[in-house]
C-alpha positions in Angstrom: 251.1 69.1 215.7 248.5 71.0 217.8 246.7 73.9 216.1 247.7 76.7 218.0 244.0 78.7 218.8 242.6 75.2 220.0 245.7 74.3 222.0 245.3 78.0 223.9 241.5 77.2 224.0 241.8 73.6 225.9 245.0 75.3 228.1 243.2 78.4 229.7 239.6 75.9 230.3 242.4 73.7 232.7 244.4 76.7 234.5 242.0 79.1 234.3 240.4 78.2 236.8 243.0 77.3 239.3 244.9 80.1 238.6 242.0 82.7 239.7 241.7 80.3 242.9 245.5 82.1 243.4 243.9 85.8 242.3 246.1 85.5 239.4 244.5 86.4 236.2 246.3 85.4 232.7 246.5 88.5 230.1 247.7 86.2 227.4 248.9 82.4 226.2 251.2 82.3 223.2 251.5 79.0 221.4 255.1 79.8 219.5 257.6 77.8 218.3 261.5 78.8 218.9 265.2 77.4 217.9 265.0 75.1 221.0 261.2 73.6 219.9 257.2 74.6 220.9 257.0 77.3 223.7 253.9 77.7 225.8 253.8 81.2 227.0 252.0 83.0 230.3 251.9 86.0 231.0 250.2 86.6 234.1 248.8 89.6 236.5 247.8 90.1 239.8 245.4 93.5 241.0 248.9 94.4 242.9 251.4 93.1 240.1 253.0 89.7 240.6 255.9 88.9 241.3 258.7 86.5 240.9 257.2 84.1 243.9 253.9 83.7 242.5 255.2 83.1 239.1 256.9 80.8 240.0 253.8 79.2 241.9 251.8 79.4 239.0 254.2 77.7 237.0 254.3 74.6 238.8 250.7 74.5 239.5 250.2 75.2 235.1 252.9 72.4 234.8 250.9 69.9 237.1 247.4 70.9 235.9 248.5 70.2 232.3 251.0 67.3 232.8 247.7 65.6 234.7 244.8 67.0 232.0 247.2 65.9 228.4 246.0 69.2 227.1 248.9 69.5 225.5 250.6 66.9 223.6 253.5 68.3 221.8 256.4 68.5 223.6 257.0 71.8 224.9 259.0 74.4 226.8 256.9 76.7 229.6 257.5 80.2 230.3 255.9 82.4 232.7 256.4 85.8 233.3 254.3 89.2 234.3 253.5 91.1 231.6 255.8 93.9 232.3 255.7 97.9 231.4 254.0 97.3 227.9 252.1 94.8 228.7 249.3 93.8 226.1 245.9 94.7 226.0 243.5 92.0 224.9 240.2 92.6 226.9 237.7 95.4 227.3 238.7 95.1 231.0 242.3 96.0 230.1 241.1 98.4 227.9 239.0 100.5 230.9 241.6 99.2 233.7 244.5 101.9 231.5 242.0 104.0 230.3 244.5 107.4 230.3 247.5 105.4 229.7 249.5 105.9 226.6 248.8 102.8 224.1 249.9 101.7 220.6 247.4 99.8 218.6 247.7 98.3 215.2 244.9 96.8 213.3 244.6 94.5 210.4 242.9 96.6 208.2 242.6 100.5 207.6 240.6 102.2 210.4 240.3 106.1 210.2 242.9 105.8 206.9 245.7 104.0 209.4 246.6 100.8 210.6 248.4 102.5 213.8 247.4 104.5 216.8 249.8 105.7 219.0 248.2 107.8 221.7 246.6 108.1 224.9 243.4 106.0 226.2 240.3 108.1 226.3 237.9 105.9 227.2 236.9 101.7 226.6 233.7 100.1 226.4 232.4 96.7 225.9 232.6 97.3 221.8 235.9 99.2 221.6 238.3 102.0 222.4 238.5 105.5 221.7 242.1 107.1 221.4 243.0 110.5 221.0 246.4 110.8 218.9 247.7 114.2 218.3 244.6 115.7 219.6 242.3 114.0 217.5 240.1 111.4 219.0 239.5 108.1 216.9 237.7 104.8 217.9 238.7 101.9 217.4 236.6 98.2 217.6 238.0 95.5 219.4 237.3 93.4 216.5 240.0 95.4 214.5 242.7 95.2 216.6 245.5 92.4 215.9 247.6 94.0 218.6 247.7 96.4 220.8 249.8 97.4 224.1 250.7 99.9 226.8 253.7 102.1 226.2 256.3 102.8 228.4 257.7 106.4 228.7 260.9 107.4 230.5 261.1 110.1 232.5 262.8 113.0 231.4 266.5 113.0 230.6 269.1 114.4 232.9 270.6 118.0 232.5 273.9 118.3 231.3 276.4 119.1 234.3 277.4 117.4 237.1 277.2 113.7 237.6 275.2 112.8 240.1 276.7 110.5 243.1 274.4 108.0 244.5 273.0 108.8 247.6 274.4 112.5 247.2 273.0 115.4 246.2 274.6 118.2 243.8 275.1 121.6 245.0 
């Protein structure tokens, strides 16, 4: 079986490339395994969002790249997909790209006397991330982040009255 950290390692050096020949960058590979076997995991972003089209593009051109390279091995299920709304943040780049964006961020060890941040971006540089929860500002090394994403907040929720008819409004 394929150690997962070098199996991401050898997949990104063969698609990498070809996939930023489509403008398509990858946010993250997940080796994982699941009730139906090994899963190899894309998530993938273009500067506009992608779509359904070019993931499905991508896929085939991941699928050929590594049925051609034997990168992988181990049999294996692929999956790719765009990130969606709380999409992970792995890179400084991501980190500056949502810089004002509402992010958790959990780390391994105690940072500031937590392991979690829930709060807005404040800034990112190339050594880490400063975010202010409850109006106090903490930062945050890359280094000591195990995980961290964007969250999604819904907008506020209807007033209690009159149900709205699509297409219609109340009066």
């Amino acid at each position: 079986m394929s150690d997962g950290n070098d199996l991401i390692d050898r997949v990104e050096a063969v698609v990498e490339p070809l996939l930023s020949d489509m403008d398509i960058e990858i946010v993250d590979i997940e080796w994982r395994g699941e009730a139906n076997g090994r899963v190899l995991a894309f998530l993938l972003d273009t500067e506009g969002g992608i779509g359904v089209e070019e993931c499905g593009k991508a896929s085939e051109v991941i699928g050929h790249a590594l049925d051609r390279s034997g990168a992988v091995t181990d049999r294996y299920n692929l999956e790719v997909s765009s990130p969606g709304l709380e999409r992970p943040l792995k890179t400084a780049d991501h980190f500056q790209m949502f810089e004002g964006s509402k992010v958790v961020i959990k780390t391994a060890k105690k940072v500031h006397e937590r392991k979690s941040f829930k709060g807005d971006i404040v800034s990112a540089d190339d050594i880490g991330v400063i975010v202010k929860v409850d109006n106090e500002e903490f930062r945050v090394d890359y280094q000591e982040i195990r995980k961290a994403n964007l969250v999604f907040e819904y907008g506020p929720s209807p007033k209690p009255g009159k149900k709205q008819v699509a297409g219609r409004k109340n009066k």
